[in-house]
C-alpha positions as CSV (number, residue, x, y, z in Angstrom):
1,X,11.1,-29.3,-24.2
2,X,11.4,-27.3,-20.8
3,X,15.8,-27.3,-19.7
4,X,15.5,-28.9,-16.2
5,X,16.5,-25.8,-14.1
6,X,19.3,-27.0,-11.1
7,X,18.2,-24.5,-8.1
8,X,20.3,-23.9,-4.6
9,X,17.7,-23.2,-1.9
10,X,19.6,-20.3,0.5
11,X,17.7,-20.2,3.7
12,X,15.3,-23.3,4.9
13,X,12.5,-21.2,6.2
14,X,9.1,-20.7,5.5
15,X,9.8,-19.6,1.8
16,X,12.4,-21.7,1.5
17,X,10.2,-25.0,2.1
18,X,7.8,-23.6,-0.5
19,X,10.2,-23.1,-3.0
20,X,11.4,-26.7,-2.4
21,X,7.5,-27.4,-2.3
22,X,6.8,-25.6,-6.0
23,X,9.7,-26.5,-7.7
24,X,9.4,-29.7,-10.2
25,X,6.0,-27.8,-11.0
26,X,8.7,-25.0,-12.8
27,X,10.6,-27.3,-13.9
28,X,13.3,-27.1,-11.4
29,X,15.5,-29.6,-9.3
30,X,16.7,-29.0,-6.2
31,X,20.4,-29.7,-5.6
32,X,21.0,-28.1,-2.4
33,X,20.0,-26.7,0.7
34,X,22.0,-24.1,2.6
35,X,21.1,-23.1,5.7
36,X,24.1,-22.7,7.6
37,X,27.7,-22.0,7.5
38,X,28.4,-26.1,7.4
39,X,26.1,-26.1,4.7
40,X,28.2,-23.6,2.9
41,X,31.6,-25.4,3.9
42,X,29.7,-28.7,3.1
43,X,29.3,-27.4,-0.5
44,X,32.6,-25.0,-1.0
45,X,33.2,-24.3,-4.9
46,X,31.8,-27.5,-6.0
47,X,28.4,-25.7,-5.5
48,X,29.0,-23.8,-9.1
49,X,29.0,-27.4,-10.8
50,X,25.8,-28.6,-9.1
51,X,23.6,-25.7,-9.7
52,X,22.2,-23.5,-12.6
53,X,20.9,-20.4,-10.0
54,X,20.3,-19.9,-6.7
55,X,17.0,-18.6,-4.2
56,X,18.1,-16.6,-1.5
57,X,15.4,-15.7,1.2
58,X,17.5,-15.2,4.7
59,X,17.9,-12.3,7.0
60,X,19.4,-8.5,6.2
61,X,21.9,-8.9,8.3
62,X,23.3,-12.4,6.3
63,X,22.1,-11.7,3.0
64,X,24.9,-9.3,1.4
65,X,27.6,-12.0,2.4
66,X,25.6,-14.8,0.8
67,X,25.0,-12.9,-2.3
68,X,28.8,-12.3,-2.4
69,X,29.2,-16.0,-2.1
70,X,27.2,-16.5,-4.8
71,X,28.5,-14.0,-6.9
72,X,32.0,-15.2,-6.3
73,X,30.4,-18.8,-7.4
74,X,29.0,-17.1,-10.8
75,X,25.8,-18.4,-9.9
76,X,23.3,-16.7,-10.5
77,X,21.2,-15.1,-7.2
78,X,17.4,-14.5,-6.9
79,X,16.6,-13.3,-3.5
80,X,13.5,-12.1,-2.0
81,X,15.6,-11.0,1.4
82,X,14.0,-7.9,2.5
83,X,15.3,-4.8,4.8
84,X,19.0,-4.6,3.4
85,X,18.2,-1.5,1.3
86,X,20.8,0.4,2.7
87,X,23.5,-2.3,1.4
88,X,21.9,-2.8,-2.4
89,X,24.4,0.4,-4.1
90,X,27.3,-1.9,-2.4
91,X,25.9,-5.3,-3.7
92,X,24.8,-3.6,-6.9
93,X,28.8,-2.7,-7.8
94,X,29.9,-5.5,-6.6
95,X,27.8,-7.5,-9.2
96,X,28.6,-5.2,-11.6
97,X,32.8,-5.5,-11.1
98,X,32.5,-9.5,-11.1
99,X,30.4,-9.8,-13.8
100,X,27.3,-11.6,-11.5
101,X,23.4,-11.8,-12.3
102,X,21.0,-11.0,-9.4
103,X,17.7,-10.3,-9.4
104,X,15.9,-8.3,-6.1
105,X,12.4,-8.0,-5.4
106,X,10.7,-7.0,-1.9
107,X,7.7,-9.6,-3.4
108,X,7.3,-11.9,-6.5
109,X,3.9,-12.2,-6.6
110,X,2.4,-11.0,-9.5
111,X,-0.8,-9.8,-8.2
112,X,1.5,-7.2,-5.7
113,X,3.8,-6.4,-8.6
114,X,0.5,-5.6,-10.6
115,X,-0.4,-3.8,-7.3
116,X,2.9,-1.7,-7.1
117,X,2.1,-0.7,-10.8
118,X,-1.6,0.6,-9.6
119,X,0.1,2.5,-6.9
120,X,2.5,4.6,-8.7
121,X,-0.3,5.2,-11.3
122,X,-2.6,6.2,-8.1
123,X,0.2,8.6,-6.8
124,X,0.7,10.3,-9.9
125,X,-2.9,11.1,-9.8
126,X,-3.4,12.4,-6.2
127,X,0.4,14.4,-6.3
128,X,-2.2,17.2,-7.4
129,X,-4.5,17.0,-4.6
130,X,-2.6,17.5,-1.5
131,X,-6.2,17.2,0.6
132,X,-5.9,13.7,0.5
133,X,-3.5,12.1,2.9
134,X,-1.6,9.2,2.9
135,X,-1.7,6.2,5.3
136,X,-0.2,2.6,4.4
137,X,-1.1,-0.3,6.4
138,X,0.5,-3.5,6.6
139,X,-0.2,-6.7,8.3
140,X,2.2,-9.8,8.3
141,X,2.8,-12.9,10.4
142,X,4.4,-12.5,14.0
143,X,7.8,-14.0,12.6
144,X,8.5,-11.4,10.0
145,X,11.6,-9.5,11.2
146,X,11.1,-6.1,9.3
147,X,8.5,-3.9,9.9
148,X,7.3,-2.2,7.9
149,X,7.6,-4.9,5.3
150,X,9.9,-4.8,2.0
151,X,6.9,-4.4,0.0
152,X,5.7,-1.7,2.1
153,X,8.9,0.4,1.8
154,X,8.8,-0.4,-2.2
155,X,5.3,1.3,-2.2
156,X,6.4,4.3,0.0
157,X,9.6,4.5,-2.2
158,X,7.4,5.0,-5.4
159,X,5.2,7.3,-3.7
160,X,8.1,9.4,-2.6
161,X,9.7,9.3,-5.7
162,X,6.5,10.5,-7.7
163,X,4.8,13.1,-5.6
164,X,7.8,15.4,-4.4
165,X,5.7,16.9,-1.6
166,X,6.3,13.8,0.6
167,X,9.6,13.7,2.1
168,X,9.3,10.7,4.1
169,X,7.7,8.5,6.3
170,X,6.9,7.7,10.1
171,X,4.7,5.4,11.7
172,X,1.4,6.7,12.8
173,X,2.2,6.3,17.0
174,X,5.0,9.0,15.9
175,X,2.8,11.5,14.5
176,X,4.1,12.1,11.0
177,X,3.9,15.6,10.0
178,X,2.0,16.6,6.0
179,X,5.1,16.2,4.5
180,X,5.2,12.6,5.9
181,X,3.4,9.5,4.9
182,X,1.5,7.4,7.8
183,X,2.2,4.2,8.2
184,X,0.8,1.1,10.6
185,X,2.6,-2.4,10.8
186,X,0.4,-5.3,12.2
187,X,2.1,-8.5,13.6
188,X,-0.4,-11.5,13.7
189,X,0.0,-15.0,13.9
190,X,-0.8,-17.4,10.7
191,X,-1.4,-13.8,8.4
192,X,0.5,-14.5,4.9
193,X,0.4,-10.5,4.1
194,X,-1.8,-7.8,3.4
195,X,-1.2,-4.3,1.9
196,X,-3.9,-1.5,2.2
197,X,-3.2,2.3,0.8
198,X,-5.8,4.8,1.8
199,X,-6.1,8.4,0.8
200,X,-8.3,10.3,3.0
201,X,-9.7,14.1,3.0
202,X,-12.3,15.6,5.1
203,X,-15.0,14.7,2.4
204,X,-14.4,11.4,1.5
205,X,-11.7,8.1,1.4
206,X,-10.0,6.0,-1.5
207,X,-8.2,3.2,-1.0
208,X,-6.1,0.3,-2.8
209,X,-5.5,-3.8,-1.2
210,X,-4.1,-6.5,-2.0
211,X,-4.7,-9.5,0.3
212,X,-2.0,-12.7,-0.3
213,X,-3.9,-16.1,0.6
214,X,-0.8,-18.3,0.6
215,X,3.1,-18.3,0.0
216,X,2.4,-20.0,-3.3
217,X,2.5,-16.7,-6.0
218,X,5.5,-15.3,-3.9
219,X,7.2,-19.0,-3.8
220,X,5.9,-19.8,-8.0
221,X,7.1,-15.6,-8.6
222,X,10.5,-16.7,-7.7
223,X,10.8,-20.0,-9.2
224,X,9.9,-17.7,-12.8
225,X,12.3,-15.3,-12.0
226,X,15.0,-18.2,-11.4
227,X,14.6,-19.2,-14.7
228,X,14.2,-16.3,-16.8
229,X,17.7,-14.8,-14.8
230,X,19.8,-17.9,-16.5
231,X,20.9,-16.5,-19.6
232,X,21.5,-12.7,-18.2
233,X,23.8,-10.6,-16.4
234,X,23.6,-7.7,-14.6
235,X,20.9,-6.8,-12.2
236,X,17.3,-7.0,-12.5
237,X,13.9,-6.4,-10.5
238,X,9.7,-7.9,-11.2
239,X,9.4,-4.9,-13.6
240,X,12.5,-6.2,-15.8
241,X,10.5,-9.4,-15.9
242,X,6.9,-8.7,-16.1
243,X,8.0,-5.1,-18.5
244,X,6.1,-3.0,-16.0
């Protein structure tokens, strides 16, 4: 039989309700809701007793403290916070010095992890073909913070990383030069998220897309990744869990 999982929700928002929405489906309870700094004072140390692991989707600029609180809790954090890259080699030690379990990802779908995997494999291929530009494209709803999106930087991270002609990245209003790859960030009302890679030449145009419908794979991806963090420590990402 399935262990009942006893989940913190961090951050009531839109991926917060459809956590709370998805979870007896994964076989999780929720115990608590934190929203607030009176949640958090509401809660203090007894939180550690009510809960197995906790779902952190908040802002960058209050993630790093409630991933601290957490850690200092030894509960263990999922969070799908994105745009606090710059503060992950900080959070990273101090998981590491306190013995804590956290798990990152810019998206828990499965289709986009699948998605990120096709777009490494796809840079790989056109790092020898230096005709073929660049251009990422990203459209989300009006109230995501971050632009362009945490699963946009992951892609331009890979393609970076792979294809050490490309230096960096600019949006396309700032004219990125051929050592630069071109990126465009919609805002739209009611748009769940859509991710489109385009290589173009003078002769012809590939592309790559992937089109979320819903929160559900994003709000179901993290619920997984709750569950299968239990029993670790350290620090892990989709690829740990889906052996990408």
């Amino acid at each position: 039989m399935t262990k009942l999982i006893k989940l913190a929700i961090v951050g009531y928002g839109k991926m917060g309700k459809e956590i709370e929405k998805y979870a007896p489906q994964s076989g999780c309870k929720v115990e608590a809701i934190i929203d607030n700094p009176q949640d958090w004072e509401k809660y203090g140390s007894q939180l550690s007793q009510l809960v197995d692991v906790a779902i952190e989707f908040t802002s960058p600029g209050v993630v790093v403290q409630n991933l601290k609180k957490l850690m200092d809790l030894k509960i263990p954090a999922v969070t799908g916070t994105t745009g606090w890259g710059k503060d992950l080699p900080a959070v990273e030690k101090y998981c590491m010095e306190s013995n804590g379990s956290i798990f990152y990802a810019s998206n828990f779908s499965i289709g986009v992890n699948l998605f990120f995997a096709l777009n490494r494999y796809l840079a790989s291929l056109m790092a020898d073909y230096p005709t073929y530009r660049p251009l990422l494209e990203e459209t989300h709803h009006t109230q995501k913070l971050d632009a362009p999106s945490g699963t946009a930087v992951t892609m331009l991270e890979d393609i970076m990383q792979i294809n050490p002609a490309l230096k960096g990245w600019k949006f396309e209003k700032e004219h990125p030069s051929q050592e630069e790859v071109s990126v465009i960030a919609h805002r739209i009302e009611n748009v769940t998220g859509t991710h489109k890679l385009t290589y173009e030449s003078d002769i012809d145009t590939l592309s790559i897309e992937h089109t979320a419908h819903n929160r559900e794979g994003f709000a179901k991806g993290a619920l997984l990744a709750a569950r299968w963090l239990m029993d670790k420590k350290g620090i892990f990402t989709m690829n740990d869990l889906l052996k990408l």
